[in-house]
Every structure is written in C-alpha cells, then in structure tokens.
C-alpha positions as CSV (number, residue, x, y, z in Angstrom):
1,X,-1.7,-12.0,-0.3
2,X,-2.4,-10.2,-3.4
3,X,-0.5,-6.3,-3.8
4,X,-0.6,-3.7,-6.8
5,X,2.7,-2.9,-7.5
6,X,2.1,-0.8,-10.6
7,X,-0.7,1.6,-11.7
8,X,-1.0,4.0,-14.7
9,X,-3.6,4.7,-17.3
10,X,-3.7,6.3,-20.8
11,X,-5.7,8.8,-22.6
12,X,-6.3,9.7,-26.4
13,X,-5.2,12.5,-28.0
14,X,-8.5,13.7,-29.5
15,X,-10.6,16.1,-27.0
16,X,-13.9,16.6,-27.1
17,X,-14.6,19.5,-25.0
18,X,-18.4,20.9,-23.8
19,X,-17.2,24.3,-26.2
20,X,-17.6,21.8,-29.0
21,X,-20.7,19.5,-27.4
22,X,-22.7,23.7,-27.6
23,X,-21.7,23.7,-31.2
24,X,-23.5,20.7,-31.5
25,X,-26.6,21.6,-29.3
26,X,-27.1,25.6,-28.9
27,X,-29.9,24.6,-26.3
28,X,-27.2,23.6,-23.9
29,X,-24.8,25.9,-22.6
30,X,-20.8,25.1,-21.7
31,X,-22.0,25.7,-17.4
32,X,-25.2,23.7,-17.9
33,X,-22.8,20.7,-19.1
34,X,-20.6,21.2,-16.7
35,X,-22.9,21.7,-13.4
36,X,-25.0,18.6,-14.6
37,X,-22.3,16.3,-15.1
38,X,-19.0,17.8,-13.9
39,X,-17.2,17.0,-17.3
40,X,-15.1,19.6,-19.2
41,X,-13.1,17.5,-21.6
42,X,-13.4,14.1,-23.2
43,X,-10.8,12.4,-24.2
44,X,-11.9,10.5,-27.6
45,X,-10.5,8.1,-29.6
46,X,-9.0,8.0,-33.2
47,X,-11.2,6.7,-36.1
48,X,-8.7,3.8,-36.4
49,X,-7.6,3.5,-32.9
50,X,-9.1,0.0,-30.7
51,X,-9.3,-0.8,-27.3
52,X,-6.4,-3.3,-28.2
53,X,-4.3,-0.2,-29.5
54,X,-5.3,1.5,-26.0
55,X,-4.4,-1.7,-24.1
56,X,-0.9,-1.8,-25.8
57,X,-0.1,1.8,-25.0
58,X,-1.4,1.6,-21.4
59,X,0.8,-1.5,-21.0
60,X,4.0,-0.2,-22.7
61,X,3.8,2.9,-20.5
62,X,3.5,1.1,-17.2
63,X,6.3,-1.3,-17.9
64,X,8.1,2.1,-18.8
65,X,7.4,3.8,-16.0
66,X,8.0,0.9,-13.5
67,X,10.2,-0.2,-15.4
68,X,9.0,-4.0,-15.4
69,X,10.1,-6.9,-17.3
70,X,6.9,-8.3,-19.8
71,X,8.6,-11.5,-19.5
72,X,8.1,-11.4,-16.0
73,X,4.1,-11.3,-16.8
74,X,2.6,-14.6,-16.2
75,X,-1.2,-13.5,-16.7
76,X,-3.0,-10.8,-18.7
77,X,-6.5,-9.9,-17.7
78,X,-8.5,-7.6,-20.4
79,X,-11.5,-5.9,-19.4
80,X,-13.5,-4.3,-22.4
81,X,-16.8,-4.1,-23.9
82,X,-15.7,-2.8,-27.3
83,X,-13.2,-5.9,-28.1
84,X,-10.8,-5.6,-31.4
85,X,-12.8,-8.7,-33.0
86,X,-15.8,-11.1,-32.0
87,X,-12.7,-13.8,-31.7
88,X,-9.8,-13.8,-30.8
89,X,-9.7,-12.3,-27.3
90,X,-8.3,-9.0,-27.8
91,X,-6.3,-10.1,-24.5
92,X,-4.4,-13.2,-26.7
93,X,-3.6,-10.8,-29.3
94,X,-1.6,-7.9,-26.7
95,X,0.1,-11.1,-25.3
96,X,1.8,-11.1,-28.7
97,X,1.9,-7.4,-29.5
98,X,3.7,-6.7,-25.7
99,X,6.0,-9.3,-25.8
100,X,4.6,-11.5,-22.9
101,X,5.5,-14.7,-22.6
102,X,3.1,-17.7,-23.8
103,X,3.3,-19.5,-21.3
104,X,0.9,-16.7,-19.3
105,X,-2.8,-17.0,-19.4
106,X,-4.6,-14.1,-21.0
107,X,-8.2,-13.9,-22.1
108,X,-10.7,-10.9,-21.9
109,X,-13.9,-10.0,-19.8
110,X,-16.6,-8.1,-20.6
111,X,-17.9,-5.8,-17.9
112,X,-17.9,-2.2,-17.7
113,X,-18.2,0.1,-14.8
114,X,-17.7,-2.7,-11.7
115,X,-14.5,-4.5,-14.5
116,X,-11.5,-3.0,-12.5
117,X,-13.1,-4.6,-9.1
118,X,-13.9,-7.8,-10.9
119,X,-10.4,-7.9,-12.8
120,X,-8.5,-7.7,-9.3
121,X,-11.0,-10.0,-8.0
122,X,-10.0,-12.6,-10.6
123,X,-5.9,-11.2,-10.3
124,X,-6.2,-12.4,-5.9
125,X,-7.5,-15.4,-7.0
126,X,-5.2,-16.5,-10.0
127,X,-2.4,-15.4,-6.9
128,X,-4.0,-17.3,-4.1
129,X,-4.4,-20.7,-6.3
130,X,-0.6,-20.5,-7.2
131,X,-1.6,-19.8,-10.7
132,X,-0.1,-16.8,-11.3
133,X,2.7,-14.4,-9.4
134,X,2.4,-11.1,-11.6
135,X,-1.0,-10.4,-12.9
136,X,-1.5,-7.6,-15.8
137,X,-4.9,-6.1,-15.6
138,X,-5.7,-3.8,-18.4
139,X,-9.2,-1.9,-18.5
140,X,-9.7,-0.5,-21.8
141,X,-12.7,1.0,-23.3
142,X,-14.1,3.2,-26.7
143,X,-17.6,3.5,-25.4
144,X,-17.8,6.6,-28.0
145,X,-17.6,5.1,-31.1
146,X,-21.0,3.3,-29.7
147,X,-22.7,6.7,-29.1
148,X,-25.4,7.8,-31.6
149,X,-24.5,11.6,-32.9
150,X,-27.6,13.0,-31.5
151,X,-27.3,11.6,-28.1
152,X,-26.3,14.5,-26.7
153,X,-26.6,13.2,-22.8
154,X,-24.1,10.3,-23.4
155,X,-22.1,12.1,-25.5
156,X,-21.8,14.6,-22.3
157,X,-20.8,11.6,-20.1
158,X,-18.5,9.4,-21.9
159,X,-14.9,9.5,-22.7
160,X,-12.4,7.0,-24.3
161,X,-9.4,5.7,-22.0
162,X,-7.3,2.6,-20.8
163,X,-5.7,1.9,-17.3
164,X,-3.1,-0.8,-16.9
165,X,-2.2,-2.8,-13.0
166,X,0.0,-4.8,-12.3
167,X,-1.2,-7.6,-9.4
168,X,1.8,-9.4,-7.5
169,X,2.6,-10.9,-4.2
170,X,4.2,-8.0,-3.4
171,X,3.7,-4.2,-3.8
172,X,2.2,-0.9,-2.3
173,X,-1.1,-1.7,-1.9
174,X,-2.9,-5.0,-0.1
175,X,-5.7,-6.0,-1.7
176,X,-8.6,-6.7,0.8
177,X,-11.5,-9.1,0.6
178,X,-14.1,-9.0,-2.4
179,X,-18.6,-8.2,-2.1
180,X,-19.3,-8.6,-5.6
181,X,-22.9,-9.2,-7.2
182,X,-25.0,-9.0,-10.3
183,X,-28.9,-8.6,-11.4
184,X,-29.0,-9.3,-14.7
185,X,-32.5,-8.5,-14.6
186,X,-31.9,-4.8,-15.3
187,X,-29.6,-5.7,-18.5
188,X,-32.1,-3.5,-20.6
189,X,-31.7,-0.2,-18.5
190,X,-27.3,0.1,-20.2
191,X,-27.6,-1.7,-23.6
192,X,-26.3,-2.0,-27.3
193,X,-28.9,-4.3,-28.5
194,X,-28.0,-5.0,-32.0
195,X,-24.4,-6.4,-33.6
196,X,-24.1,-9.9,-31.1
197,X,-25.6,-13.0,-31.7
198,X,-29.1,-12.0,-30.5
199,X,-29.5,-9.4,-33.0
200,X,-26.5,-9.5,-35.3
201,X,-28.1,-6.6,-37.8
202,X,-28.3,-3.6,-37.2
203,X,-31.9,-2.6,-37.5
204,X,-32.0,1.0,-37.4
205,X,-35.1,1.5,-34.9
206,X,-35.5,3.8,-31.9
207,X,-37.9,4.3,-29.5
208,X,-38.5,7.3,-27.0
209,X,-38.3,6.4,-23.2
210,X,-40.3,7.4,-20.0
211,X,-38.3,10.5,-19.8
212,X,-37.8,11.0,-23.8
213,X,-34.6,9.6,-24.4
214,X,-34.2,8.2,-27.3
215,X,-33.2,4.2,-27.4
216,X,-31.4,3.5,-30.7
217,X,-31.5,0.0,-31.1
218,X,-28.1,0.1,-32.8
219,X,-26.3,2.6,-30.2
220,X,-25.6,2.8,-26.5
221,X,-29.1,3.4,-24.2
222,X,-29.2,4.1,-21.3
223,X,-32.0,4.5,-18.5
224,X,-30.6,7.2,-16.9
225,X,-33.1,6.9,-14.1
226,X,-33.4,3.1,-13.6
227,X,-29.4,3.2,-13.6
228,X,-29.5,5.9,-11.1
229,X,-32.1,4.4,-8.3
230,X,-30.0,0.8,-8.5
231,X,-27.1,2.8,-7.7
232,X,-28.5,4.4,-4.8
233,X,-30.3,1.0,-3.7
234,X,-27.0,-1.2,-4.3
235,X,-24.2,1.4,-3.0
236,X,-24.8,1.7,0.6
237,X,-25.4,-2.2,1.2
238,X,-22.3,-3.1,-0.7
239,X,-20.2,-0.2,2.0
240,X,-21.4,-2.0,4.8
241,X,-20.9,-5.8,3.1
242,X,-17.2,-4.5,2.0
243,X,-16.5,-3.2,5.7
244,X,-17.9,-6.4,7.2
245,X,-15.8,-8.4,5.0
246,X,-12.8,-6.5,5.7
247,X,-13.2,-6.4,9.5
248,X,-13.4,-2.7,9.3
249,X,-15.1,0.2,10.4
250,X,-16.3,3.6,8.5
251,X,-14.4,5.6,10.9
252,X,-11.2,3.5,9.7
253,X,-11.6,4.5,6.5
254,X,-9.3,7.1,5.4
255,X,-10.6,7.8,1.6
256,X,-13.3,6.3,-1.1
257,X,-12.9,6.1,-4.6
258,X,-15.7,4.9,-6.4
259,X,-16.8,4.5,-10.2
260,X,-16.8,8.5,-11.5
261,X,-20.2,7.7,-13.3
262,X,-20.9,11.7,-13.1
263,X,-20.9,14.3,-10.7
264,X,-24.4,14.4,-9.5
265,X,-24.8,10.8,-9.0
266,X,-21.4,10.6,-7.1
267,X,-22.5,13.7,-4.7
268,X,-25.8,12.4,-4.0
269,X,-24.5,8.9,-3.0
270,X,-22.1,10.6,-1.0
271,X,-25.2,12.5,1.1
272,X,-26.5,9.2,1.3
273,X,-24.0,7.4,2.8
274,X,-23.0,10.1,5.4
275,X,-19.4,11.0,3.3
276,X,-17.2,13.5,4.2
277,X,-16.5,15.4,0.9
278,X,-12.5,15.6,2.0
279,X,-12.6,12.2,2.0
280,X,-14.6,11.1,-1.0
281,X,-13.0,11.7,-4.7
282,X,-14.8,13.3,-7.4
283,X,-12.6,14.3,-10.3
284,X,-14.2,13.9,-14.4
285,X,-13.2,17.1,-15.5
286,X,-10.8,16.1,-17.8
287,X,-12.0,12.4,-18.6
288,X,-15.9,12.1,-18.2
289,X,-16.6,8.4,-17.3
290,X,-14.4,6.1,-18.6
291,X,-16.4,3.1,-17.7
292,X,-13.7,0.4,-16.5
293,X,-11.1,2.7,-16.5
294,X,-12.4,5.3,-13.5
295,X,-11.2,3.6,-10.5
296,X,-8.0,2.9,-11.5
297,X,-7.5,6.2,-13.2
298,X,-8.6,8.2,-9.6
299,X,-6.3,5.9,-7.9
300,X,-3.5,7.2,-10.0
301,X,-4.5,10.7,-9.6
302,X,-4.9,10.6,-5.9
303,X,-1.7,8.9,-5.4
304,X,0.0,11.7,-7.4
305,X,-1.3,14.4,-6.2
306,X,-1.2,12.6,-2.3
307,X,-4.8,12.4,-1.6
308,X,-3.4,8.7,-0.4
309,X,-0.7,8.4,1.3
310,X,1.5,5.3,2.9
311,X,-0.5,4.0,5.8
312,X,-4.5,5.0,4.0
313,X,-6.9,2.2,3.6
314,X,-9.1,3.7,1.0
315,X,-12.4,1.6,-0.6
316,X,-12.9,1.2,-4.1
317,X,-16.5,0.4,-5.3
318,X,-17.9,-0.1,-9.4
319,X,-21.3,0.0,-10.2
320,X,-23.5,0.0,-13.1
321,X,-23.9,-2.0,-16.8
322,X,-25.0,-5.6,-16.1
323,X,-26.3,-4.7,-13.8
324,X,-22.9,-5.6,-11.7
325,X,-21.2,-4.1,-8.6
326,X,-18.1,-5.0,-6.6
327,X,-16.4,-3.3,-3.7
328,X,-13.0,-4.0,-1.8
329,X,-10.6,-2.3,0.7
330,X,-7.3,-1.3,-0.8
331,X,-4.5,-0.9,2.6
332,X,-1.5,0.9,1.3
C-alpha cells in the first residue's frame, strides 16, 4: 500500500499579472485574458532561479511543515523538463543540497503535464517492490524562461512553480491503481525543438501554424488545437479505465482534480464527461498552468480550504506534452 503523507508546493516571488500581459499587447484586454483562460496572476521565476533552486525550496518547506526527517528519505523522484544541467540529474544534485541520505535513489524524469501521476506511479512501485519506504516526489518546472516574448497566448497560460509529496506506507491518502498511456506520435503538437541532441543550435526559424501561431523553433510551440481535441479524445476513456481499475463507480466519486491546463479546456471536458461543477476543481487564478505542478498544487488547495475531506475519494488525471496521460483514485 502506498499513502501521501505530506503535500505542499512553492511559488516564486515575481508576478506576472494580465495588467502587465495589456502593457505588452493593447489588443488584449485584462477580461479578455481572464474569460479565455481563467488566469489573473503568474507566478514567474527569477533570472537566476532553476527548477533545482525550486525543488530545494519546495522540499525544505515540506519537511518544515511536516516536520520530517531528510534522513528518513530513502528515494527522491524529480519531475522537470527545464533540468539545472544536461547531466547530472538535477535530482542527484538536491540529494546533496537537502541533506538526504546516499544511500536513497534519486534520478529525474522528464514529463510535464501527466509527471505528478507518473511520479506516484513510479513512488507505489519503488514501495510495492520493497525498494523504498518514504518516497520524495518533487515536480518542478520554469516553463517561462522557454516562452518567446511575443508569444502572447503562452505567456497568458504558463506560470513558474514547484510541488513537493512525500510517498510512504502510511499517510492520509491511499493511492489507488494506475491507467497510464502515451502517443508519441503527437510529440510535434507541445515542443522546444532546438537545444537537445537532435538540434543542439538554436536556429532562429519560425513558421506560422493552421491557426497563425507562430512556431519558434527555438521556444515553446504549441498546437493549441491538436493539444485540445487529444484532450477531449483521451480524457473520458481514461475516467472510465481509472474507475474500472479501481473497482469504482462515477457516483462513488466525491471530487476530481485534473491537470489546470486552462479554464476553457477544463469546463468543456467537464460538459463532456457529465461533471458536476461542485464536484470538479478549477482554480488558475493565481498560478496559470504550472505543468507538473497543477495537481498536486489543487490538492493542496482543496485540502485547505476542505473541498476534501477525511473519508473523499477524489480522481486525479494529467494530460498533455508527450503526448502522455495518467489517471488514479486518491481515498483519503
């Protein structure tokens, strides 16, 4: 059995809020932004400050707050697609900087909006195989340093954060069975394409898409559309393969929290699937998508705020860059 007994997530001091985005781009307007993609406020971070620096943070203020041991960590988990270096793992490199013991494991992932479901994917099994007892999963992400100054639809979207969980045999919330799954075939439609081993230069092209976005080759694209029709064609099949899985029904379940790509994809899969709106969590007002981070983050909030309570069993779903998506049941 695999619990989380700790959740908590960070955000950076420098905002970036849609007052500042109309500066930017007079044809928009502060309500436009916020009707189209139900962000207020990014949170962005420094010129100097990493993913790593985030994960650090994240972690220090979850062992704070639950007051937890580091030497009691046995496995660190990163998930990131903005890593401190090509190599080392950015995950080897916290192990030192948080005073974990090395004798854990630790190594980093890159996945984006369906990494939290993967991570604790990965946490069960490290559990289940005796491998490790207390997992720490940190999601950590500075998808705006990738975003090209112009692109003023991404640049609506995306803010910086970091979530930290802590994965142990015992906690507050069960973690239920796994539907994960992948089509790499639809890698182009959320891509940097330049600055790996494919195309290490940066070549300073751009194209204009289908519905004229422009693709910098050396910045985040992404197909807004293509992204949005595999979300509506994946979602739905992956709720019914997570409540099979789980021995569940839909009535049984008491709240959903999915990826908080933005508003208007989240409300329209909600239509789709037959949601009730009390039961399904939107909140980006004050983050905008923070790719791996989302999940965990509305977790947090919910549990705060009691939107879950002792006794819920709430679903949990990521979707998006990969393509990848993954789905569980989460029984508190």
């Amino acid at each position: 059995m695999a619990y989380i007994k700790a959740l908590t997530y960070y955000l950076p001091e420098q905002l970036l809020t849609n007052e500042d985005l109309v500066k930017e781009f007079p044809d928009w307007s502060v309500d436009k932004i916020a009707q189209k993609v139900g962000v207020n406020t990014r949170h962005i971070a420094g010129e100097n400050e990493t993913a790593g620096d985030m994960g650090e943070k994240v972690a220090r203020k979850l062992f704070e707050e639950y007051h937890i041991d580091p030497q009691t960590i046995d496995f660190l988990l990163l998930c990131t697609q903005s890593p401190d270096y090509f190599l080392p793992s950015t995950a080897c490199i916290l192990q030192e900087r948080l005073g974990i013991p090395k004798t854990a494991g630790a190594f980093d992932y890159n996945l984006g909006c369906s990494g939290c479901v993967y991570g604790m994917a990965v946490a069960k099994g490290l559990l289940a195989a005796g491998i490790a007892k207390n997992v720490l999963l940190i999601t950590s992400e500075t998808y705006t340093k990738y975003l090209h100054p112009s692109d003023k639809s991404n640049l609506s979207i995306f803010g910086d954060g970091a979530a930290a969980c802590l994965i142990s045999t015992e906690g507050f919330a069960e973690i239920g069975d796994f539907v994960l799954g992948s089509d790499g075939g639809g890698a182009n439609n959320l891509i940097i394409k330049t600055g790996m081993a494919r195309h290490k230069a940066m070549t300073g092209k751009y194209t204009t898409d289908e519905e004229g976005h422009v693709n910098f080759d050396d910045y985040l694209y992404m197909n807004g559309g293509n992204v949005f029709n595999f979300t509506l064609d994946i979602v739905p099949s992956m709720m019914n393969d997570v409540l099979v899985k789980n021995n569940f029904t839909q009535e049984q379940i008491d709240y959903y929290v999915f990826h908080q790509a933005n508003k208007f994809m989240l409300n329209t899969i909600r239509k789709v699937c037959r949601l009730p709106k009390d039961k399904f969590y939107i909140n980006l007002e004050e983050t905008g998508n923070t790719v791996s981070s989302t999940i965990f983050i509305g977790l947090k909030d919910c549990l705060e705020n009691s939107l879950i309570q002792k006794g819920n069993s709430v679903m949990i779903a990521g979707f998006g860059v990969g393509l990848s998506w993954g789905g569980t049941i989460l029984k508190f």
